[in-house]
PyMOL Python script that loads the backbone (N, CA, C, O; Angstrom):
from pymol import cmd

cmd.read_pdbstr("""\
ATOM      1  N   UNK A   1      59.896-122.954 112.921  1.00  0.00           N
ATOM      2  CA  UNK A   1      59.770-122.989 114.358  1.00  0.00           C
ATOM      3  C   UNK A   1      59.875-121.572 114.889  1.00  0.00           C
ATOM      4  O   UNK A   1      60.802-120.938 114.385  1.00  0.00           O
ATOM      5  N   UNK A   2      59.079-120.865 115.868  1.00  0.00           N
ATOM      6  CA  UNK A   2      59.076-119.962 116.049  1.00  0.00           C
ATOM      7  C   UNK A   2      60.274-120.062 117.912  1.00  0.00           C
ATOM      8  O   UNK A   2      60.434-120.730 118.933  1.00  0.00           O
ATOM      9  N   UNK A   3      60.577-119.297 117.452  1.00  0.00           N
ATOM     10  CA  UNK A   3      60.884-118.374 118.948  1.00  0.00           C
ATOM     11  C   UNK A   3      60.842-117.535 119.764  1.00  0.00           C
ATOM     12  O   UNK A   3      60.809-116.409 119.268  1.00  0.00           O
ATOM     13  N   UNK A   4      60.826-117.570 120.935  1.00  0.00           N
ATOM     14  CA  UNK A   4      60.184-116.300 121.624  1.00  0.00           C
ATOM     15  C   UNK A   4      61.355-115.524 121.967  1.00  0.00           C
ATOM     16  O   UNK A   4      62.329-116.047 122.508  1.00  0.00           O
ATOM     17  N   UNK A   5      61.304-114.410 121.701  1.00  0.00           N
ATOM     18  CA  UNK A   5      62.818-113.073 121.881  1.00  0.00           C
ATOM     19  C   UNK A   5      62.571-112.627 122.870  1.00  0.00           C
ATOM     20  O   UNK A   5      61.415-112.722 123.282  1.00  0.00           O
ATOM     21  N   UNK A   6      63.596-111.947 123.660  1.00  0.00           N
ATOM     22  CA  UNK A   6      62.678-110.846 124.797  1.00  0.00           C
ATOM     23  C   UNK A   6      62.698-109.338 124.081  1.00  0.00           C
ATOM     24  O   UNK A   6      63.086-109.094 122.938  1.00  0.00           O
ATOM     25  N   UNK A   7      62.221-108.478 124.974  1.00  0.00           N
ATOM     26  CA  UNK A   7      61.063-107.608 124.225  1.00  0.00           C
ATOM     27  C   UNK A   7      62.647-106.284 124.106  1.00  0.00           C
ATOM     28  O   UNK A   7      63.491-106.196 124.998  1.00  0.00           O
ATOM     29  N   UNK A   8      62.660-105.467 122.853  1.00  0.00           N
ATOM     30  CA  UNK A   8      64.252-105.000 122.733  1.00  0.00           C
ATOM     31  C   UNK A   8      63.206-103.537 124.005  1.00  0.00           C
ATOM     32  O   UNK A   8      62.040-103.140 124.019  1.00  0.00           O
ATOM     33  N   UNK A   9      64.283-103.252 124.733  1.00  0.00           N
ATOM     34  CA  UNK A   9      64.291-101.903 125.442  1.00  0.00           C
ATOM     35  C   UNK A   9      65.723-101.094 125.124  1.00  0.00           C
ATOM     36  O   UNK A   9      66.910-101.397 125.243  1.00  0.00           O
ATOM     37  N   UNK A  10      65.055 -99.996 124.693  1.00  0.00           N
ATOM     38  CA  UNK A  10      65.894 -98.580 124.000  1.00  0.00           C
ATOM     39  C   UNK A  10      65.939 -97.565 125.292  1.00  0.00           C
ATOM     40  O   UNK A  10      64.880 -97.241 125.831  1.00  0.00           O
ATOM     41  N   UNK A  11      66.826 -97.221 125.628  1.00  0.00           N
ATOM     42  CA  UNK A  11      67.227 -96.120 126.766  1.00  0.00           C
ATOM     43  C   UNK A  11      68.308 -95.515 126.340  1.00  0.00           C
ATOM     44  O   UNK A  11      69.327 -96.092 125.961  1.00  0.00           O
ATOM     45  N   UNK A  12      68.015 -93.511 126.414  1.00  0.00           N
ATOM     46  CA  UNK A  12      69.201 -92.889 126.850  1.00  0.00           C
ATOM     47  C   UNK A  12      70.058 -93.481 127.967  1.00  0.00           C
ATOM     48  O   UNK A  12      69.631 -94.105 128.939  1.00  0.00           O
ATOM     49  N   UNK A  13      71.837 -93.080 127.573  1.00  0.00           N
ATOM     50  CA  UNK A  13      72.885 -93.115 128.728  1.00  0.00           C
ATOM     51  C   UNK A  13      74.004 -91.852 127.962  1.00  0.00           C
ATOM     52  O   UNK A  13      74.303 -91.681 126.781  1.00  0.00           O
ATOM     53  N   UNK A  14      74.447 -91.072 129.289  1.00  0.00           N
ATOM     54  CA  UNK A  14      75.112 -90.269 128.988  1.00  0.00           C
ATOM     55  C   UNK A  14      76.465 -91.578 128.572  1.00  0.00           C
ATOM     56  O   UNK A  14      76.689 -92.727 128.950  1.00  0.00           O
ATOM     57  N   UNK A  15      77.037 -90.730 127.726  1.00  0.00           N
ATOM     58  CA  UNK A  15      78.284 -91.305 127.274  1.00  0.00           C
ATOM     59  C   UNK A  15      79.505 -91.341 128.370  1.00  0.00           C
ATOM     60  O   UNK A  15      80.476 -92.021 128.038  1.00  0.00           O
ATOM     61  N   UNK A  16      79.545 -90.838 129.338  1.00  0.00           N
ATOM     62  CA  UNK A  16      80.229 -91.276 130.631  1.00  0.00           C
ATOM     63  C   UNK A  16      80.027 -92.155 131.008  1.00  0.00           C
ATOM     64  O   UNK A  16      81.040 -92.753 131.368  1.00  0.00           O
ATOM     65  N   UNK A  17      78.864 -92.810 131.199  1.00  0.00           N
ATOM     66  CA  UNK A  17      78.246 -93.968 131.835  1.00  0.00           C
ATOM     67  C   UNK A  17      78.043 -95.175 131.319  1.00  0.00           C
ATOM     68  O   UNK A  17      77.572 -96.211 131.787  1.00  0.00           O
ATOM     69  N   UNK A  18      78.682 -94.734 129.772  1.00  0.00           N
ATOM     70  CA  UNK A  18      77.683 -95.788 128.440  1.00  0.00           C
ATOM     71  C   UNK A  18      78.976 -96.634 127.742  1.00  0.00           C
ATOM     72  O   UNK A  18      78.908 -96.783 126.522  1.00  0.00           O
ATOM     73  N   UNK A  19      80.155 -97.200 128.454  1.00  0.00           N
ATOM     74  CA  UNK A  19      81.502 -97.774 128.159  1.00  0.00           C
ATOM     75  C   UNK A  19      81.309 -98.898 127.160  1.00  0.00           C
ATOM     76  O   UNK A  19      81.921 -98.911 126.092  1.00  0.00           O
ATOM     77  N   UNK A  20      80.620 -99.656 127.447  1.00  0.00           N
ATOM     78  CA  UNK A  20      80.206-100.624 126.643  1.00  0.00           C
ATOM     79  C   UNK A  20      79.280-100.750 125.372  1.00  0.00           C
ATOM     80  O   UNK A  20      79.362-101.461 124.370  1.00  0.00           O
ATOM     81  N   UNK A  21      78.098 -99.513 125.901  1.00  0.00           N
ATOM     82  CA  UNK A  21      77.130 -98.951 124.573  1.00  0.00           C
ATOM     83  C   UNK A  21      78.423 -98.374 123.643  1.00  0.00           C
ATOM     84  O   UNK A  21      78.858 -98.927 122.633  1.00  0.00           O
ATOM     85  N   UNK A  22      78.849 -97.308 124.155  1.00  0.00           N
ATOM     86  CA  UNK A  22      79.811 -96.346 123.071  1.00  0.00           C
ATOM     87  C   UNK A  22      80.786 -97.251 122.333  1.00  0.00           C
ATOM     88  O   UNK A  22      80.908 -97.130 121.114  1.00  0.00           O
ATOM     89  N   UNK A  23      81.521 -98.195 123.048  1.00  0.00           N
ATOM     90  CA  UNK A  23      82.389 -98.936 122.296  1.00  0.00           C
ATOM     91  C   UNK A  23      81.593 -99.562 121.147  1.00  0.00           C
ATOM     92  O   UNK A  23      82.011 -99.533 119.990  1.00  0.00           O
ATOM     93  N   UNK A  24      80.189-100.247 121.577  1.00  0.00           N
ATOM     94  CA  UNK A  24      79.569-100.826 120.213  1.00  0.00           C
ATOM     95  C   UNK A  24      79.058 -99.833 119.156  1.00  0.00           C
ATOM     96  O   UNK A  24      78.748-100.042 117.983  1.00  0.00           O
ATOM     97  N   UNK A  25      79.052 -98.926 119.732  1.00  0.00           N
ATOM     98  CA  UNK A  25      78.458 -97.803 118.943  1.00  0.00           C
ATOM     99  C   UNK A  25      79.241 -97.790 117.758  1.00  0.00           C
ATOM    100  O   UNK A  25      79.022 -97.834 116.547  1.00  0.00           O
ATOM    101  N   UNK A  26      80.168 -97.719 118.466  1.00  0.00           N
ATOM    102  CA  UNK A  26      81.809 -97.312 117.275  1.00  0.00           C
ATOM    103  C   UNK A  26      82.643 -98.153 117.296  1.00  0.00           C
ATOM    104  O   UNK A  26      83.782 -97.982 117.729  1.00  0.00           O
ATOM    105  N   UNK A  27      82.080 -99.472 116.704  1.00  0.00           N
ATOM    106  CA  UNK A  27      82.854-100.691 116.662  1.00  0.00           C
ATOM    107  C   UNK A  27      83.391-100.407 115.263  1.00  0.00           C
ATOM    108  O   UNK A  27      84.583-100.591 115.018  1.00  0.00           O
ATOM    109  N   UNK A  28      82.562 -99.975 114.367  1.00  0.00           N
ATOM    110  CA  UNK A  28      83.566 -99.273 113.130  1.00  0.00           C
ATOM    111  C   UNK A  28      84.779 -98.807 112.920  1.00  0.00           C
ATOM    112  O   UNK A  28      85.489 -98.971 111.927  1.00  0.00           O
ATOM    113  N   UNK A  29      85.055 -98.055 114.161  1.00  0.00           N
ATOM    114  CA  UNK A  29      86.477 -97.346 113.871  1.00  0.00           C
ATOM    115  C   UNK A  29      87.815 -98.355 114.974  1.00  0.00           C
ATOM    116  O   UNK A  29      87.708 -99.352 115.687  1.00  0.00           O
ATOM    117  N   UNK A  30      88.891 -97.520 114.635  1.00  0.00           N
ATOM    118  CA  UNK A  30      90.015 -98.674 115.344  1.00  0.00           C
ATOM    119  C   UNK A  30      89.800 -98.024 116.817  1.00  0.00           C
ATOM    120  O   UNK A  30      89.239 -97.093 117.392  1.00  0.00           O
ATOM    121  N   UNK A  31      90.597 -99.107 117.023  1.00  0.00           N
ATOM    122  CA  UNK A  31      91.041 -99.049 118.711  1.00  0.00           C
ATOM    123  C   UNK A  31      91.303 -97.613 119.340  1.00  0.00           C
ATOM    124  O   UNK A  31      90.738 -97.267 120.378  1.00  0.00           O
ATOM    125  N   UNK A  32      92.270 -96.725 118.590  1.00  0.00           N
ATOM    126  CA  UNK A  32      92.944 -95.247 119.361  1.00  0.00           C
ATOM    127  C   UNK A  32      91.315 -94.298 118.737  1.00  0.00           C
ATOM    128  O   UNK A  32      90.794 -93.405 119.405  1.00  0.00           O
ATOM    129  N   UNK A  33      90.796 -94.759 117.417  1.00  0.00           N
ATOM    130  CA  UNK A  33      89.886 -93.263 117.384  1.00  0.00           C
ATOM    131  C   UNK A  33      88.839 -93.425 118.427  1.00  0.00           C
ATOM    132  O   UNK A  33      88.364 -92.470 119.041  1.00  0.00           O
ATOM    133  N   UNK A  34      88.462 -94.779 118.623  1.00  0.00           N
ATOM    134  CA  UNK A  34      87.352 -95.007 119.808  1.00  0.00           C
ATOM    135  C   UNK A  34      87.634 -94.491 121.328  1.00  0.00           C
ATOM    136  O   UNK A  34      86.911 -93.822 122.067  1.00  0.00           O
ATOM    137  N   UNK A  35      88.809 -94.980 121.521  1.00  0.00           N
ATOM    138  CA  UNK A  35      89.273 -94.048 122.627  1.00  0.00           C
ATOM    139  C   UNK A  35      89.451 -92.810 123.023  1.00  0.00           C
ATOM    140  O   UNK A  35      89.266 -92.309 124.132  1.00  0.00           O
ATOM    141  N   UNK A  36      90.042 -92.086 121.469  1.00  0.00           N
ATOM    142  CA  UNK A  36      89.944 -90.257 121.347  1.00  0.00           C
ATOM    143  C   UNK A  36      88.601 -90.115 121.527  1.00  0.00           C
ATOM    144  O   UNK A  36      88.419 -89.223 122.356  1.00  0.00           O
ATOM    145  N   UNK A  37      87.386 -90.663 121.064  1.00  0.00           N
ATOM    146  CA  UNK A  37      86.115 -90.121 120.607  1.00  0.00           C
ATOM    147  C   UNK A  37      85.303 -89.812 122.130  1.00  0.00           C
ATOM    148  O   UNK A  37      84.521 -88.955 122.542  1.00  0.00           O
ATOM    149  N   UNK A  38      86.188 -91.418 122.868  1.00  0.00           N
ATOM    150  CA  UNK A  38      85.141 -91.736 124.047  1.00  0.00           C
ATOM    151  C   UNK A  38      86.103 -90.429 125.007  1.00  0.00           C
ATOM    152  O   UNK A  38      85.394 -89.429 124.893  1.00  0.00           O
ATOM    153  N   UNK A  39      86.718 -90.239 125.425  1.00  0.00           N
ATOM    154  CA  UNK A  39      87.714 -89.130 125.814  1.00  0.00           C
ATOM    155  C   UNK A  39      87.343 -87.729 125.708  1.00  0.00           C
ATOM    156  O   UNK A  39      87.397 -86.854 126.573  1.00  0.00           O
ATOM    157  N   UNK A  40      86.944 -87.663 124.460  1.00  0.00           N
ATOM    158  CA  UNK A  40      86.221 -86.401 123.812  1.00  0.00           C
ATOM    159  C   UNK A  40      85.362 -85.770 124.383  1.00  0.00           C
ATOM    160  O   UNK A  40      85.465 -84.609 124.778  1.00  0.00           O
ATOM    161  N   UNK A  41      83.735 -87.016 124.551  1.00  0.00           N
ATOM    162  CA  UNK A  41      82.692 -87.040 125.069  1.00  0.00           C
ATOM    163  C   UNK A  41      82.805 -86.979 126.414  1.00  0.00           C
ATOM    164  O   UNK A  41      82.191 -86.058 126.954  1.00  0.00           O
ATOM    165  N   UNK A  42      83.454 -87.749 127.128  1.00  0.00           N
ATOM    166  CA  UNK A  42      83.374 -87.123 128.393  1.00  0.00           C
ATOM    167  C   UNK A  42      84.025 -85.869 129.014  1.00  0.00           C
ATOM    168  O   UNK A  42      83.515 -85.314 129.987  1.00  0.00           O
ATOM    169  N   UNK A  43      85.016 -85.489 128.505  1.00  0.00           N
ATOM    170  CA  UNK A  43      85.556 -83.916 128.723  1.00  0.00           C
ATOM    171  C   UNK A  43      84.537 -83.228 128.362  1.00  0.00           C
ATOM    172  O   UNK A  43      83.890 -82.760 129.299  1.00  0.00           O
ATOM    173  N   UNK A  44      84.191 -83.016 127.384  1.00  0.00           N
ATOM    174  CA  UNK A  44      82.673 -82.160 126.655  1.00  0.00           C
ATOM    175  C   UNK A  44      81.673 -82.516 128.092  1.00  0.00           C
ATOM    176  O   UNK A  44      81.239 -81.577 128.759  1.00  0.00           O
ATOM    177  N   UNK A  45      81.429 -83.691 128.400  1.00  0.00           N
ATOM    178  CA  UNK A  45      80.062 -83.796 129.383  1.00  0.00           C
ATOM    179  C   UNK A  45      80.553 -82.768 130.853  1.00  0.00           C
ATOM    180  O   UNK A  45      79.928 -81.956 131.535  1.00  0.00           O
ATOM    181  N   UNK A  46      81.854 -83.246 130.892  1.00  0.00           N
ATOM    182  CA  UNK A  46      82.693 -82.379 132.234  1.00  0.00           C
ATOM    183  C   UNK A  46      82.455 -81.303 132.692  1.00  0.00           C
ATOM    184  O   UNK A  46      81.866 -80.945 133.713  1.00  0.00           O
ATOM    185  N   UNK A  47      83.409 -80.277 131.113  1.00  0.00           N
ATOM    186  CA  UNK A  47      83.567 -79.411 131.039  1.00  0.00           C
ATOM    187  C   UNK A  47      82.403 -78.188 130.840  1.00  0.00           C
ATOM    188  O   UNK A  47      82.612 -77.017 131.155  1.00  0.00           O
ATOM    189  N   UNK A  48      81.455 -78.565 130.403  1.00  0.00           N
ATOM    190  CA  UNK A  48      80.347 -77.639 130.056  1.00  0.00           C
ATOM    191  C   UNK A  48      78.915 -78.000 130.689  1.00  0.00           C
ATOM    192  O   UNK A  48      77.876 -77.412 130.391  1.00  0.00           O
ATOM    193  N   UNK A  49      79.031 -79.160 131.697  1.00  0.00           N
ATOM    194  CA  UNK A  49      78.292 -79.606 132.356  1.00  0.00           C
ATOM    195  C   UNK A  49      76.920 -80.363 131.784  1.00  0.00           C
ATOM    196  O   UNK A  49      75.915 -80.741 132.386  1.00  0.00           O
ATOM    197  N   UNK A  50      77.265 -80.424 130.460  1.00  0.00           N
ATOM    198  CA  UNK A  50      75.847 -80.880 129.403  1.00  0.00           C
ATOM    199  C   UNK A  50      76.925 -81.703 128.581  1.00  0.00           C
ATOM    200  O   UNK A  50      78.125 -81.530 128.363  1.00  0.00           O
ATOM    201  N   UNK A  51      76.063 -82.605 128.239  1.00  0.00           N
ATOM    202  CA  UNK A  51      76.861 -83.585 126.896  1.00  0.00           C
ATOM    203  C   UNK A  51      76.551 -82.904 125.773  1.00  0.00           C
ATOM    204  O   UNK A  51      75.441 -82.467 125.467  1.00  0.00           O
ATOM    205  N   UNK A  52      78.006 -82.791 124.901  1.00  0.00           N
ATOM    206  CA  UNK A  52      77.258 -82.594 123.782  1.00  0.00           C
ATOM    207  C   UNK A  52      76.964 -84.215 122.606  1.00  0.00           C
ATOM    208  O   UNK A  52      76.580 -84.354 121.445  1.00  0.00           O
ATOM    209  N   UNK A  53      77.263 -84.870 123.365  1.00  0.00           N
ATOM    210  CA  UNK A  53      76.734 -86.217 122.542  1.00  0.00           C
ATOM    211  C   UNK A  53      75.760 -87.245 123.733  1.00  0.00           C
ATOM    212  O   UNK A  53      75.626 -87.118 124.950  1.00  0.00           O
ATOM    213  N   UNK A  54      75.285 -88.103 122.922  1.00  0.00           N
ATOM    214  CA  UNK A  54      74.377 -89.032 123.723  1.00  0.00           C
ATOM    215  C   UNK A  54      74.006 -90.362 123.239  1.00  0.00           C
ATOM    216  O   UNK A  54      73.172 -90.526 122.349  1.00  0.00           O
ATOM    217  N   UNK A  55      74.585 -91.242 123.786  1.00  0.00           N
ATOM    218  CA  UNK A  55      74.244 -92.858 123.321  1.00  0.00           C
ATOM    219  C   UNK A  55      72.418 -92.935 123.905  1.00  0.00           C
ATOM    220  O   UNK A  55      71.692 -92.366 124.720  1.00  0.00           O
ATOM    221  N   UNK A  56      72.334 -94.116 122.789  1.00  0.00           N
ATOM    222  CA  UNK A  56      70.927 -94.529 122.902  1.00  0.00           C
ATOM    223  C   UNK A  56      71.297 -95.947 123.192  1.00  0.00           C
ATOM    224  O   UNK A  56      72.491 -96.084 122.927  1.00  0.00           O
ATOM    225  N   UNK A  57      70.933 -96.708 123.489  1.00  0.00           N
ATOM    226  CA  UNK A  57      71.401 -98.237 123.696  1.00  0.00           C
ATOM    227  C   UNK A  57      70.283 -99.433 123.782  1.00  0.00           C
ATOM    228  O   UNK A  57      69.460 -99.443 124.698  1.00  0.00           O
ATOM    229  N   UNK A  58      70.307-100.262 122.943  1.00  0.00           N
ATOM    230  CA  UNK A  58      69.016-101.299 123.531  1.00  0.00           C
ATOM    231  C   UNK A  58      69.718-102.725 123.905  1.00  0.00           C
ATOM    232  O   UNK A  58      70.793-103.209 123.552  1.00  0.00           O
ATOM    233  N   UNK A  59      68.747-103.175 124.706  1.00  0.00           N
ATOM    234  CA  UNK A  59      69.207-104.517 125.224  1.00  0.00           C
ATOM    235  C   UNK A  59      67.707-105.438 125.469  1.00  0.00           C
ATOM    236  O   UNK A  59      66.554-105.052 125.658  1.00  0.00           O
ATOM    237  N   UNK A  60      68.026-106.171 125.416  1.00  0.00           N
ATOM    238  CA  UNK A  60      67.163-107.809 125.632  1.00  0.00           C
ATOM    239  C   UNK A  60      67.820-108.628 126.702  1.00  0.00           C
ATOM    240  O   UNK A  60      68.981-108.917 126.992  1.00  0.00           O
ATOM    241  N   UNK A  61      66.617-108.890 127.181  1.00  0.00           N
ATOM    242  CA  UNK A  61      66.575-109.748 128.640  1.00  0.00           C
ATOM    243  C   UNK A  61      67.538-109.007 129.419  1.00  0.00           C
ATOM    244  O   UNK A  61      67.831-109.733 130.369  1.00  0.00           O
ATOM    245  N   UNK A  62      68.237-107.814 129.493  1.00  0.00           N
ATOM    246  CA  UNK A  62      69.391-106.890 130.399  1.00  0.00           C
ATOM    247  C   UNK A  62      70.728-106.710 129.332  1.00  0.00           C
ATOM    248  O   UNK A  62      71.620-105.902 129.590  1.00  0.00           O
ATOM    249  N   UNK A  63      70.747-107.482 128.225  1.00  0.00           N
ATOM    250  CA  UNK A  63      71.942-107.901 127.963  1.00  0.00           C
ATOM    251  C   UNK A  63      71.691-106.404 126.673  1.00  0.00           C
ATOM    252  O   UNK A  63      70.629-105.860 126.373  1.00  0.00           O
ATOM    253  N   UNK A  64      72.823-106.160 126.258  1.00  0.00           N
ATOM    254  CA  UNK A  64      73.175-105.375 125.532  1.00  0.00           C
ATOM    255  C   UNK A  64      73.344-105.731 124.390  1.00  0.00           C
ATOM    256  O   UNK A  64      74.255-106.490 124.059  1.00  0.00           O
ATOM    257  N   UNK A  65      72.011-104.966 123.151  1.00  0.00           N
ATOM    258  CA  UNK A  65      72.539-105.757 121.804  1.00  0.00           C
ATOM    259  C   UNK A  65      72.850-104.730 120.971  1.00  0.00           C
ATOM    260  O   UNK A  65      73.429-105.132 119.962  1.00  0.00           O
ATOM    261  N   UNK A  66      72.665-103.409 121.018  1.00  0.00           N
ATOM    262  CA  UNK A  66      72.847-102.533 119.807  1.00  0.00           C
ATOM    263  C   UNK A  66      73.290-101.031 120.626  1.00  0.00           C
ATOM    264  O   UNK A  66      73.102-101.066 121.842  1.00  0.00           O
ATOM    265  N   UNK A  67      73.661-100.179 120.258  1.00  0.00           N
ATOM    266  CA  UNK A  67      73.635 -98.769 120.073  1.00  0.00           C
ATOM    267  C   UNK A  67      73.934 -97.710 119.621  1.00  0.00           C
ATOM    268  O   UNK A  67      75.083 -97.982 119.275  1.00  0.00           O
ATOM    269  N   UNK A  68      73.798 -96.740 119.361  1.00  0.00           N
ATOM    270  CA  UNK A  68      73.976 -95.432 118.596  1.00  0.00           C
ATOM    271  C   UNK A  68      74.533 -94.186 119.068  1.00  0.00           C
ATOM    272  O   UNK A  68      73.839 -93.777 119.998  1.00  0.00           O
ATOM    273  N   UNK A  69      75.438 -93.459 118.830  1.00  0.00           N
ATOM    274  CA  UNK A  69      75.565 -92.353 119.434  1.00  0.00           C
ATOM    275  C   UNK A  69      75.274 -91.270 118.628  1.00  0.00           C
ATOM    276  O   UNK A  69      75.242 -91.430 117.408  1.00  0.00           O
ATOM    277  N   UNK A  70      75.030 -90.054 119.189  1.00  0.00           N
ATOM    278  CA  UNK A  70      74.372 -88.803 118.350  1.00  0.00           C
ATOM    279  C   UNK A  70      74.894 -87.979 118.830  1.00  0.00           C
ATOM    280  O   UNK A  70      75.148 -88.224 120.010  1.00  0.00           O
ATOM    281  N   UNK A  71      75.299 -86.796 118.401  1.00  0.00           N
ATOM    282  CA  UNK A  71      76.157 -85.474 118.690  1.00  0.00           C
ATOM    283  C   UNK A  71      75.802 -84.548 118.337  1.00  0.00           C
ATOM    284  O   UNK A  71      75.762 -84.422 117.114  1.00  0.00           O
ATOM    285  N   UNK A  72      75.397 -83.518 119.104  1.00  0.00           N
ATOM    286  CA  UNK A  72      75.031 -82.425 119.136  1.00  0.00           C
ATOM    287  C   UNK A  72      76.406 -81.106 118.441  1.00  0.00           C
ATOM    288  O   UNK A  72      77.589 -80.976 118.757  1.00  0.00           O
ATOM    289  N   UNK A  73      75.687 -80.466 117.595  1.00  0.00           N
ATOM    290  CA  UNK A  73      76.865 -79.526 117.116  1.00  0.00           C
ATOM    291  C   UNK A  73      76.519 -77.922 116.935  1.00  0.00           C
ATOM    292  O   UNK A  73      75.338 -77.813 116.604  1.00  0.00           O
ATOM    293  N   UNK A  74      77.309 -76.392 117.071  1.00  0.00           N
ATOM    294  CA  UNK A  74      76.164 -75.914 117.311  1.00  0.00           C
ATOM    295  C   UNK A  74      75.317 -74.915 116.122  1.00  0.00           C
ATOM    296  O   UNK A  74      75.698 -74.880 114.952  1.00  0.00           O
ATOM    297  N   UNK A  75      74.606 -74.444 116.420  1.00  0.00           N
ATOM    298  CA  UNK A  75      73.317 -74.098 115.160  1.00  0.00           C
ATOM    299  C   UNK A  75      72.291 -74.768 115.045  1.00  0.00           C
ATOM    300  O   UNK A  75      71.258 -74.422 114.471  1.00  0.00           O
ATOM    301  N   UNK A  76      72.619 -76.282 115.857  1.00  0.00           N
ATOM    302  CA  UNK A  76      71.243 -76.961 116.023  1.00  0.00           C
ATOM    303  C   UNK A  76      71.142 -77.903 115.319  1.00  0.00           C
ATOM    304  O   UNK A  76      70.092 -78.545 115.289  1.00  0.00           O
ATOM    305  N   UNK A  77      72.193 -78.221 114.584  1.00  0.00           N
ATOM    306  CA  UNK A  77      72.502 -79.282 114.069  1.00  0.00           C
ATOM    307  C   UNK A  77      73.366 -80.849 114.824  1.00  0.00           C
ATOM    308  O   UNK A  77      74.357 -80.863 115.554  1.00  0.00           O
ATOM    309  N   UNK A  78      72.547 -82.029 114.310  1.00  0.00           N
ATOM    310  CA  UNK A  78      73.013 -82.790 115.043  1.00  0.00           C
ATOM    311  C   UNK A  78      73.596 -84.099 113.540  1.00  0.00           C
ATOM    312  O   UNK A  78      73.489 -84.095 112.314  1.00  0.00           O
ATOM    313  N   UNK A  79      74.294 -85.189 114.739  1.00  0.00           N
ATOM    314  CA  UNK A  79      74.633 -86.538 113.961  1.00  0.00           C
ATOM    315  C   UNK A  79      74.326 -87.891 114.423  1.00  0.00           C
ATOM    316  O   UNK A  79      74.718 -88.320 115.508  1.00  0.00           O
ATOM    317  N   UNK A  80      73.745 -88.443 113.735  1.00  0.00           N
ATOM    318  CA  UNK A  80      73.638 -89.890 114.334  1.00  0.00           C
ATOM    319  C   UNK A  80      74.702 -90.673 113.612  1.00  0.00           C
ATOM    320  O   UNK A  80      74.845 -90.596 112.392  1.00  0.00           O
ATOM    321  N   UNK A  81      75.322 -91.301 114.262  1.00  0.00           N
ATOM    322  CA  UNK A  81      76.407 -92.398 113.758  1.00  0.00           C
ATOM    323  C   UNK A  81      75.355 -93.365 113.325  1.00  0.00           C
ATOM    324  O   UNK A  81      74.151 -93.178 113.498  1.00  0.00           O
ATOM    325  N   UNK A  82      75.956 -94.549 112.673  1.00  0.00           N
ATOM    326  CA  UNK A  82      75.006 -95.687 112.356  1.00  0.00           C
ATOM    327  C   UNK A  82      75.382 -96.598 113.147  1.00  0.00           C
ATOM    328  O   UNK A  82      76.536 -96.693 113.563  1.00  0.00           O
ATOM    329  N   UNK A  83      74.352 -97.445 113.469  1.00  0.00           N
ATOM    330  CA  UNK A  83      74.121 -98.088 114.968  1.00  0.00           C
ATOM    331  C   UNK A  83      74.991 -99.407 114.850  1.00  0.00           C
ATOM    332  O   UNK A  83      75.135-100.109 113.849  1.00  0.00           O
ATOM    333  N   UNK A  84      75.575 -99.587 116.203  1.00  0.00           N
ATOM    334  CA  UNK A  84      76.553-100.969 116.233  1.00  0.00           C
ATOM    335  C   UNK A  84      75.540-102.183 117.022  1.00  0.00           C
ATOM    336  O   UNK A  84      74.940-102.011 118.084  1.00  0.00           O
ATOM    337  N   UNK A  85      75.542-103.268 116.294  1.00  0.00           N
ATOM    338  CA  UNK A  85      74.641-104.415 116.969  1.00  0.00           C
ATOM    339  C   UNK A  85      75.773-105.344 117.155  1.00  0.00           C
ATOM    340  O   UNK A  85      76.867-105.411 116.594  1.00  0.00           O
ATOM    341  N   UNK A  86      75.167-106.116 118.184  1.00  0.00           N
ATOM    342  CA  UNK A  86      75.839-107.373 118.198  1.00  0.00           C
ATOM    343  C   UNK A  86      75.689-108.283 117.149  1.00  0.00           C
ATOM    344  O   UNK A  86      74.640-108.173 116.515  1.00  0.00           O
ATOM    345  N   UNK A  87      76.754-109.468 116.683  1.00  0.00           N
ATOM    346  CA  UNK A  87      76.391-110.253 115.853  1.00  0.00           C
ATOM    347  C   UNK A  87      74.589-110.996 115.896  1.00  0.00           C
ATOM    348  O   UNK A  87      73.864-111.106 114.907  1.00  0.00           O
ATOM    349  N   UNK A  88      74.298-111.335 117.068  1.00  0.00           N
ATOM    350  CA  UNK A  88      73.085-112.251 116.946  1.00  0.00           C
ATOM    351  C   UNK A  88      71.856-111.331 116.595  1.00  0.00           C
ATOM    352  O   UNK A  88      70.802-111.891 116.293  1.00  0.00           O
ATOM    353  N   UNK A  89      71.924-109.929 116.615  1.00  0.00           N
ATOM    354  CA  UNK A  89      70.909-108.932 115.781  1.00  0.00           C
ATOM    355  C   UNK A  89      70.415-109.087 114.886  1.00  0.00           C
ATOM    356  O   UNK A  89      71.154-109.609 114.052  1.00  0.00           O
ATOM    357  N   UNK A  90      69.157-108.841 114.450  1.00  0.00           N
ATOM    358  CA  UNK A  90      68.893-108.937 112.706  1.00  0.00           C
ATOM    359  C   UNK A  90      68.821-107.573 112.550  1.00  0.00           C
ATOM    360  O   UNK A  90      68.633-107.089 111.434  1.00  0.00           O
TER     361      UNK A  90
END
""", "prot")
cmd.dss("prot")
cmd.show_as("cartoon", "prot")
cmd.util.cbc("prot")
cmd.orient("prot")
């Protein structure tokens, strides 16, 4: 039986803005490093007026199913974490 999904949409959000992306992002780690990390990122966005990290986030039908954060470091080197989905994701 087939089903119809809605269509996934991927958007930048600064990590100030992205409470719910970032937490899934980094559903990997415990409770206090997610909080240092998310803490981190927004002092960094504050303080230097540029993020140096940036969630990507996708959602279906509005709802939020996955996202990633990436961090900028400098020399031009960057990191992508590996992406947090919700359970109903494939």
């Amino acid at each position: 039986m087939h089903t119809s999904r809605a269509e996934l949409v991927i958007k930048h959000v600064a990590p100030q803005r992205a409470t719910e992306a970032l937490a899934l992002a980094m559903q990997g780690m415990d409770a206090d490093e997610q909080a240092a990390r998310t803490a981190q990122l927004a002092g960094q966005a504050t303080s230097s007026g540029s993020p140096q990290g940036c969630v990507f986030q996708g959602s279906r039908g509005g709802r939020l199913v996955g996202a990633v954060l990436v961090e900028s470091y400098p020399g031009g080197t960057a990191m992508a974490w590996p992406p947090g989905l919700v359970a109903s994701e494939p």
